[in-house]
N, CA and C of each residue as an Amber inpcrd file, in Angstrom:
protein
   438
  20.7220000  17.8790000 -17.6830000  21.0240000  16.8340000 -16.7380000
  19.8100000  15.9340000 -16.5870000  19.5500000  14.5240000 -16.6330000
  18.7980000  13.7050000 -16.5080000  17.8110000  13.5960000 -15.3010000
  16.9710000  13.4350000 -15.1300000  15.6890000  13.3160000 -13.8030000
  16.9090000  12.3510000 -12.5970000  17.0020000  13.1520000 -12.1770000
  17.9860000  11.9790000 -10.6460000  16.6060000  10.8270000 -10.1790000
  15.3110000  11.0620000 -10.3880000  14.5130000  10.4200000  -9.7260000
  13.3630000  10.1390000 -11.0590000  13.3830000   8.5390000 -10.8800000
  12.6020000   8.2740000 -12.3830000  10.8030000   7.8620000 -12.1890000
  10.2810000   9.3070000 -11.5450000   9.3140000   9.4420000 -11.2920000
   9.2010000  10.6620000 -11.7460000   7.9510000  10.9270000 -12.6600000
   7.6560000  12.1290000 -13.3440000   6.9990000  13.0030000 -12.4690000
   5.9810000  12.3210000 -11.6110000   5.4390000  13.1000000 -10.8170000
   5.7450000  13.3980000  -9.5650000   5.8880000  15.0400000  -9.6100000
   6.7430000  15.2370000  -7.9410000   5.9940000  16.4500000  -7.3790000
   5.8310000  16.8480000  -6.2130000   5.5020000  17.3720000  -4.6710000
   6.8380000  18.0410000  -4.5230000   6.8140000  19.3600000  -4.9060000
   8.1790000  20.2110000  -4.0280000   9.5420000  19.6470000  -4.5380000
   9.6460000  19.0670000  -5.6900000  10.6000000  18.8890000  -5.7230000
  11.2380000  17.2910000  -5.0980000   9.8910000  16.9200000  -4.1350000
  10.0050000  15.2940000  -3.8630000   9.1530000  14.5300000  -5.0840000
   9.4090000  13.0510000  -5.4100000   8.3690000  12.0530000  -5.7230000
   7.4080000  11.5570000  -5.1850000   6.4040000  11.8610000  -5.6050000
   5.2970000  12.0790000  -5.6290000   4.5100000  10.4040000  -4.7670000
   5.2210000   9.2800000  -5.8040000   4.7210000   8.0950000  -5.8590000
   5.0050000   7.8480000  -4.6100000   6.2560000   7.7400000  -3.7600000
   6.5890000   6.8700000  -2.3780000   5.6890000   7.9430000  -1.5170000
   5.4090000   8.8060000  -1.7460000   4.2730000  10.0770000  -0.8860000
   2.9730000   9.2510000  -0.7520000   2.7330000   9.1150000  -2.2890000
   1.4830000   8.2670000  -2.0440000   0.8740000   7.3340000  -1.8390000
   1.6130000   6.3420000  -1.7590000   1.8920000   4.9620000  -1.0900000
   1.8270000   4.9890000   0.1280000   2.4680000   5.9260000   0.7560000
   3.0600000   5.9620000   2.2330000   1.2150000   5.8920000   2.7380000
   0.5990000   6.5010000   2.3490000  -1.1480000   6.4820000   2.6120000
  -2.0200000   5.9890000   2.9040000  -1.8760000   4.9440000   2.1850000
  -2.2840000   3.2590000   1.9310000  -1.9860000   2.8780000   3.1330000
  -0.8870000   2.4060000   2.8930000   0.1920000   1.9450000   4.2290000
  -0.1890000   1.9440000   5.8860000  -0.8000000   3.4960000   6.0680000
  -0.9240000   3.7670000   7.2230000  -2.5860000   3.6920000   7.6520000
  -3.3050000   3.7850000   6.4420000  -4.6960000   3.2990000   6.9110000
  -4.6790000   1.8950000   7.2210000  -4.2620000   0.8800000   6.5260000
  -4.0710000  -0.5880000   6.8290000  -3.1850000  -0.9490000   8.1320000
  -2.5610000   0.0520000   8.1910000  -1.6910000  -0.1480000   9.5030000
  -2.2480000   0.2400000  10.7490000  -3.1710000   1.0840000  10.4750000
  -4.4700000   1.6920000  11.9700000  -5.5990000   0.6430000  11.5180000
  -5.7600000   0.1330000  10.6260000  -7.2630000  -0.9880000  10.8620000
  -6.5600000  -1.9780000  11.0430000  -5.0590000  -2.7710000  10.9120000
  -4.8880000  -3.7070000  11.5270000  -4.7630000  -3.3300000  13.0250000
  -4.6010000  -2.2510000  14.0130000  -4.3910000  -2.1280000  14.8780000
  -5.6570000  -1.8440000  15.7200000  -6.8610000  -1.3240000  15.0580000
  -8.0770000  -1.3620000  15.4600000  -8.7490000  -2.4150000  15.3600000
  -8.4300000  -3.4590000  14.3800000  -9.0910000  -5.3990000  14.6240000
  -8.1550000  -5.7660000  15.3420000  -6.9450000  -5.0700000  15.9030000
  -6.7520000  -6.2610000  16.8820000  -7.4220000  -5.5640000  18.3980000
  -7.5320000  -4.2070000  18.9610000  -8.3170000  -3.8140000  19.6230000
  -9.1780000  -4.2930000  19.8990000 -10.5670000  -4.5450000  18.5130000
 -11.6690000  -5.3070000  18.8400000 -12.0100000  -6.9290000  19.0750000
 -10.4620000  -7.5980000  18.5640000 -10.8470000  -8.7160000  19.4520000
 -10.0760000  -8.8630000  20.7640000  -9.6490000  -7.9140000  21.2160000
  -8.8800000  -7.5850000  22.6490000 -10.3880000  -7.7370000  23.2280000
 -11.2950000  -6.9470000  22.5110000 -12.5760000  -5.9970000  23.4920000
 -13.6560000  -5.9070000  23.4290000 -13.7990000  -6.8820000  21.8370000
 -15.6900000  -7.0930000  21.4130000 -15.8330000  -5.7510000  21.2850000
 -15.5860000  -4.3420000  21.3420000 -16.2650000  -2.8850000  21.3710000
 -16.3030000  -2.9820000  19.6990000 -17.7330000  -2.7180000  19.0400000
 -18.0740000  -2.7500000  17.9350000 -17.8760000  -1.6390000  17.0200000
 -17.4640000  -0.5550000  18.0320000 -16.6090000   0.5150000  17.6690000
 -15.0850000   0.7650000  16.7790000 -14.2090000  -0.0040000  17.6840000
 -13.0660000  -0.8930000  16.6960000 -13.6390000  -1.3870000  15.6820000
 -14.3780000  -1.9110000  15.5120000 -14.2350000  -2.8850000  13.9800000
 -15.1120000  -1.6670000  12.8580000 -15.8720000  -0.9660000  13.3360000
 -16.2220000  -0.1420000  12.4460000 -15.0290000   0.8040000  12.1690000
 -14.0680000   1.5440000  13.1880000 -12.8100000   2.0210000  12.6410000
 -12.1330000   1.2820000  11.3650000 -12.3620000   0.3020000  11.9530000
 -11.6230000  -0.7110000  10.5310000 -12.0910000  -0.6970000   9.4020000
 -13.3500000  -0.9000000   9.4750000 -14.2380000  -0.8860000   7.8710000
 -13.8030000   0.4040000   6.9930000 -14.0380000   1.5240000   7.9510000
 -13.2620000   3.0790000   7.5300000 -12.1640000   3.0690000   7.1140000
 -11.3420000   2.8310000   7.6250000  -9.6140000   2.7190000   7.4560000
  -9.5380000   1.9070000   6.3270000  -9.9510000   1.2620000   6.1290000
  -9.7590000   0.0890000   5.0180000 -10.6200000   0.4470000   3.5590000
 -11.4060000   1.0740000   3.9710000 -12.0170000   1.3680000   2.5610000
 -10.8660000   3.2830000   2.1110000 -10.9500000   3.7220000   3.0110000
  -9.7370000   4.8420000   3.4330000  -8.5090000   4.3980000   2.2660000
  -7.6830000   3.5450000   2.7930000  -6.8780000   2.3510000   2.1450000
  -7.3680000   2.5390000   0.8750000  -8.2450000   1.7150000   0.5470000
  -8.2310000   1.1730000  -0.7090000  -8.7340000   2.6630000  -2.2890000
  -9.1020000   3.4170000  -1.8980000  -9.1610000   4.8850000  -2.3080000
  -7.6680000   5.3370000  -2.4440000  -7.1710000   5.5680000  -1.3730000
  -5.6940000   5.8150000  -1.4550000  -4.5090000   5.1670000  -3.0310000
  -5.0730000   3.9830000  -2.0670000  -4.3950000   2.9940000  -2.9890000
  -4.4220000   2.7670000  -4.0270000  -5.7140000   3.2530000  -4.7640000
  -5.9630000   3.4200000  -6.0880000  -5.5060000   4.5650000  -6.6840000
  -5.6740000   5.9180000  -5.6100000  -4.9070000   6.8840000  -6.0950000
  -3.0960000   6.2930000  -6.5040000  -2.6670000   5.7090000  -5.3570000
  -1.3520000   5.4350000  -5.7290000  -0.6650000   4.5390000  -7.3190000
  -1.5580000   4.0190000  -7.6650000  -1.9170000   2.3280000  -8.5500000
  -1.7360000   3.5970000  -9.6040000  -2.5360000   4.6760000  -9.6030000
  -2.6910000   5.7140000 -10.7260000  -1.2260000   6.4320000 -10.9420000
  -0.8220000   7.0340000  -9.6130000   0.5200000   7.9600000 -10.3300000
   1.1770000   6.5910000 -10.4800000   1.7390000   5.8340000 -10.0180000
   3.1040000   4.0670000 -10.7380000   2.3580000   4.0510000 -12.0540000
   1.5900000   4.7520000 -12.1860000   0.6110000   3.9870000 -13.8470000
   1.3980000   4.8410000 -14.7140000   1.5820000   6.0460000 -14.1780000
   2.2220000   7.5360000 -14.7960000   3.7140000   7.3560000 -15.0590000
   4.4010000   6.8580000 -14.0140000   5.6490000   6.4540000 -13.5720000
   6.2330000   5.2660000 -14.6010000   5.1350000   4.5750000 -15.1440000
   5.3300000   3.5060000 -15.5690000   5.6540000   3.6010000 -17.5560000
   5.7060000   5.4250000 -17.4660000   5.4190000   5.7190000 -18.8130000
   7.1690000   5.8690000 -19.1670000   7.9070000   5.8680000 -18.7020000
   9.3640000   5.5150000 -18.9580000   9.7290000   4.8260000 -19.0710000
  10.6030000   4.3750000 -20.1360000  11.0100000   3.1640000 -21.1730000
  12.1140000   2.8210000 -19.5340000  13.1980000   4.1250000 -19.1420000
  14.1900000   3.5410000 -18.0030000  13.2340000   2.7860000 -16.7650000
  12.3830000   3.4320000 -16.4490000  11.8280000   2.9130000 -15.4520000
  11.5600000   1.1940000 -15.4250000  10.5020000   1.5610000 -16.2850000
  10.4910000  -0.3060000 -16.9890000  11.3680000  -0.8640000 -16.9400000
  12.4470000  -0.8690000 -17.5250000  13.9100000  -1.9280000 -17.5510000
  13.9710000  -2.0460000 -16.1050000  13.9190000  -1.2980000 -14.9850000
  14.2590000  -2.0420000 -13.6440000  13.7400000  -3.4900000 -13.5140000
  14.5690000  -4.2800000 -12.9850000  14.2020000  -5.7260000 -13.1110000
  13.3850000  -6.2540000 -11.3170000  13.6420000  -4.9550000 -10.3850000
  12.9910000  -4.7890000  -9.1840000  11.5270000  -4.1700000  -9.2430000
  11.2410000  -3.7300000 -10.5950000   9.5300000  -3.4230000 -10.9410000
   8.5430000  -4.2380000 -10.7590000   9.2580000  -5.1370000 -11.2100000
   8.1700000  -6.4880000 -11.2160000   7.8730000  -6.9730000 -10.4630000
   8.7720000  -7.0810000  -9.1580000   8.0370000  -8.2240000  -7.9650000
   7.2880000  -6.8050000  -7.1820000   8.1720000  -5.3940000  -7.4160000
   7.4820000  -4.1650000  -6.7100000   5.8570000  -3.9680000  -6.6170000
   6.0670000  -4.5880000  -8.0520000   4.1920000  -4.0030000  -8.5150000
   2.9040000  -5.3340000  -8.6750000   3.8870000  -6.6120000  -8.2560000
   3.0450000  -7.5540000  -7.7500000   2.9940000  -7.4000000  -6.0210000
   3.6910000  -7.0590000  -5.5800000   3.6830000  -7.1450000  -4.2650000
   2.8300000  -5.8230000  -3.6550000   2.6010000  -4.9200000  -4.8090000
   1.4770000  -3.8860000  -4.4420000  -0.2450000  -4.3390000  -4.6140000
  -0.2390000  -4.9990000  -6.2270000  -0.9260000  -5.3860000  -6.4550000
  -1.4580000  -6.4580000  -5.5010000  -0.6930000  -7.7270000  -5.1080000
  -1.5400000  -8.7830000  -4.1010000  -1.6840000  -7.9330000  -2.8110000
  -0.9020000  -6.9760000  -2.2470000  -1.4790000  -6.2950000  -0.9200000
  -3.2430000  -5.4840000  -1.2400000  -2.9290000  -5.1840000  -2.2490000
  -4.4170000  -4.5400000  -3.0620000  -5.6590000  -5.2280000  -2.9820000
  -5.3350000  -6.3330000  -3.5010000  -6.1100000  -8.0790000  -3.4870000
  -6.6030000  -8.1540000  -2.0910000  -5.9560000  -8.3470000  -1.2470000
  -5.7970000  -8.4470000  -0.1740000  -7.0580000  -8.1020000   0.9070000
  -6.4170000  -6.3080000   0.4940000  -7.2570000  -5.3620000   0.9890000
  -9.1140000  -5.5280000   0.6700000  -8.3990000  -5.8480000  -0.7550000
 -10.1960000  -5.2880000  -1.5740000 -11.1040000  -6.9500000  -0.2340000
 -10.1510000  -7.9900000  -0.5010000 -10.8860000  -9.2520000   0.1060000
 -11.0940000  -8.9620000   2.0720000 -10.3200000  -8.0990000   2.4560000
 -10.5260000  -7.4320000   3.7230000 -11.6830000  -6.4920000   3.6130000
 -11.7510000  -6.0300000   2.5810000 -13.0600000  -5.2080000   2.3460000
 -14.4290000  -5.7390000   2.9400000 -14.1800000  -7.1500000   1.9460000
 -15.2380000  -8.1800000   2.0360000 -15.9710000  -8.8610000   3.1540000
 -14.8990000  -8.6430000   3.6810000 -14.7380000  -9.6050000   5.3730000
 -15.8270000  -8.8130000   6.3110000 -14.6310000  -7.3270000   6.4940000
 -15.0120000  -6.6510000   7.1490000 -16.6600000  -6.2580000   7.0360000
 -17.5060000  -6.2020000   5.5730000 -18.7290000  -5.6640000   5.4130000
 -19.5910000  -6.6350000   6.3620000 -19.5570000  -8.0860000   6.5100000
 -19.9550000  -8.7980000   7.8080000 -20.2700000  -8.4370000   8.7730000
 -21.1330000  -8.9420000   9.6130000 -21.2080000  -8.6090000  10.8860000
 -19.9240000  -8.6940000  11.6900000 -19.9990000  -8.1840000  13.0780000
 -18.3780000  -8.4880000  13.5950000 -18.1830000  -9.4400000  13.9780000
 -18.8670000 -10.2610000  14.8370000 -18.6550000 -11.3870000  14.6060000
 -17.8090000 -12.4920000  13.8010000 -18.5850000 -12.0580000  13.0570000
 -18.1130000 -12.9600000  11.7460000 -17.1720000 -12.3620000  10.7190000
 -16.9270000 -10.9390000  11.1540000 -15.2820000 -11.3420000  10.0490000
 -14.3080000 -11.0710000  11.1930000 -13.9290000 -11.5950000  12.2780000
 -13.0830000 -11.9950000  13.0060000 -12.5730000 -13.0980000  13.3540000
 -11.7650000 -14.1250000  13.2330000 -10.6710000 -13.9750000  13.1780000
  -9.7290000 -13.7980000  11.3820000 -10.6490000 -14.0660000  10.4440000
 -10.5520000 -13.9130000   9.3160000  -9.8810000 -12.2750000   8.9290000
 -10.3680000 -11.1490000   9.1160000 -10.0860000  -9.8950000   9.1250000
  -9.0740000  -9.8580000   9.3880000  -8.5230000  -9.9210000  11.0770000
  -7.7540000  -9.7610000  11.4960000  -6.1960000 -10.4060000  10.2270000
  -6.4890000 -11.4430000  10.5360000  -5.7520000 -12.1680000   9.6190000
  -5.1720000 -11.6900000   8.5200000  -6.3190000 -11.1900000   7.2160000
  -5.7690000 -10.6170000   6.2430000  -5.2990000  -9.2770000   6.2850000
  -5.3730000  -8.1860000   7.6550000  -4.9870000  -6.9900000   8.0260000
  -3.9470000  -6.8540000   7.4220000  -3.0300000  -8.1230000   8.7610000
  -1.6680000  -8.4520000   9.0170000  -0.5350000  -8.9900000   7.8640000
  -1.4340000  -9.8030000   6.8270000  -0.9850000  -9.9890000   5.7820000
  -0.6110000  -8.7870000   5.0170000  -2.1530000  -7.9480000   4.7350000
  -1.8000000  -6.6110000   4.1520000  -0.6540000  -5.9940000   4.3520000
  -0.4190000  -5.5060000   5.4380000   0.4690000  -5.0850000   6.4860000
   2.1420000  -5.7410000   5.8920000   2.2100000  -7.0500000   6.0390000
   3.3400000  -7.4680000   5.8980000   3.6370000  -7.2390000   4.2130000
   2.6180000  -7.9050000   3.6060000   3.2480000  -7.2710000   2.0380000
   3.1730000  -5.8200000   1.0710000   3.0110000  -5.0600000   1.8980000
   2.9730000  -3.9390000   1.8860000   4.1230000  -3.6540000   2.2350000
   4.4740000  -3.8010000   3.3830000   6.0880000  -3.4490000   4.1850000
   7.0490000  -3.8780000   3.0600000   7.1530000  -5.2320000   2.2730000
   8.2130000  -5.7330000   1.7260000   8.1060000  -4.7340000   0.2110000
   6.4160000  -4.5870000  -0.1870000   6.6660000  -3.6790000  -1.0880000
   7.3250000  -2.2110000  -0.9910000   6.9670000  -2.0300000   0.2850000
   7.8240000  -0.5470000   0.3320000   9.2250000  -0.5060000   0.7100000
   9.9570000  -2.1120000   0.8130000  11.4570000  -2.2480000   0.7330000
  11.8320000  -2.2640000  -0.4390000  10.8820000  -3.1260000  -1.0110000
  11.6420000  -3.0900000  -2.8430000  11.0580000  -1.2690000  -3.8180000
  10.4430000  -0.7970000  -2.8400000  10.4020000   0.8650000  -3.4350000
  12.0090000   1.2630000  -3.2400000  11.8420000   1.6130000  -1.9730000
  13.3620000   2.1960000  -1.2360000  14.5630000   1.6940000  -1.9070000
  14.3200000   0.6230000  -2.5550000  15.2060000   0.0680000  -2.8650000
  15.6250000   0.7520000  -4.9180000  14.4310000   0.9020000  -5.4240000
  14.3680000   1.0510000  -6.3110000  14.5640000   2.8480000  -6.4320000
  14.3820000   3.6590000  -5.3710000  14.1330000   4.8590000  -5.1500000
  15.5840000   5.3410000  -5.1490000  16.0620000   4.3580000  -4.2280000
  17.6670000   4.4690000  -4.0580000  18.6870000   4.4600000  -5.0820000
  18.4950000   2.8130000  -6.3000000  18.8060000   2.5080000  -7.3710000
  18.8830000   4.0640000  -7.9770000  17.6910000   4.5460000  -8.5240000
  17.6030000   5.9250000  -9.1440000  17.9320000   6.9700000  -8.6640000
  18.5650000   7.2460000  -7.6940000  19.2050000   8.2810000  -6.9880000
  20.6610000   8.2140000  -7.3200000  21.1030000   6.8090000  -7.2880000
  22.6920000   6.6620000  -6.8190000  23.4870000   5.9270000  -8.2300000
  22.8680000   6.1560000  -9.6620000  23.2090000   5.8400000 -10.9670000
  22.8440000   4.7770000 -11.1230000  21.7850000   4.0060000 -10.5870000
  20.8980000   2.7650000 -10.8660000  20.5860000   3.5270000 -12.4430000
  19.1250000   3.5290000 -12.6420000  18.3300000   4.6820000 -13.0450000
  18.6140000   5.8200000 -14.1000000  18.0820000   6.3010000 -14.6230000
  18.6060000   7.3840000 -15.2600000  17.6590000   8.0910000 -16.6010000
């Protein structure tokens, strides 16, 4: 019987890849929520959470960039025509991040309101990438896939 799920690498019997994504996701989602704290509050504390979280993030994220690299070794997988905007829309959240990196190494001051900014971006294209996952996760579950 064929892989129901066209991800090679799996956790228990789950895929591995939307596991590791999910990672990413949630460090960028606590440093956008800790730059917006610190310009609630000037506490220089917040924005160093952020620098953490975000470099956190981008480790993750590379781990993740690695298993889709693995994932990416199936001729079916490839033919999805939802791959492509999937793995640009990972990739520019990546971009993103690495340039939030940048920001953030600044004093605090000075990567605020800029930081903040590209958090939220992160944040949002990240979210749409993990609709066109679900979406693609689903595809391969329900005879998309195969």
């Amino acid at each position: 019987m064929p892989d129901p799920v066209p991800l090679r690498t799996r956790a228990y019997g789950l895929p591995l890849h939307p596991i590791v994504l999910g990672l990413p996701f949630v460090c960028f989602l606590a440093a956008m929520v800790t730059d917006i704290a610190y310009v609630r509050t000037y506490d220089i504390a917040w924005k160093n959470f952020s620098d953490w979280l975000l470099a956190g993030g981008m480790v993750l994220g590379a781990l993740g960039a690695i298993v889709g690299l693995v994932d990416l070794a199936r001729p079916a997988v490839r033919a999805n025509r939802l791959l492509t905007p999937y793995a640009i829309a990972y990739a520019v959240a990546m971009v993103l991040a690495l340039i939030n990196n940048f920001i953030h190494s600044r004093d605090a001051y000075g990567a605020m309101p800029t930081g903040l900014i590209l958090s939220v971006l992160t944040v949002l294209v990240l979210t749409g990438a993990a609709g066109l996952g679900a979406i693609l996760l689903r595809q391969s579950r329900f005879g998309g896939l195969r």
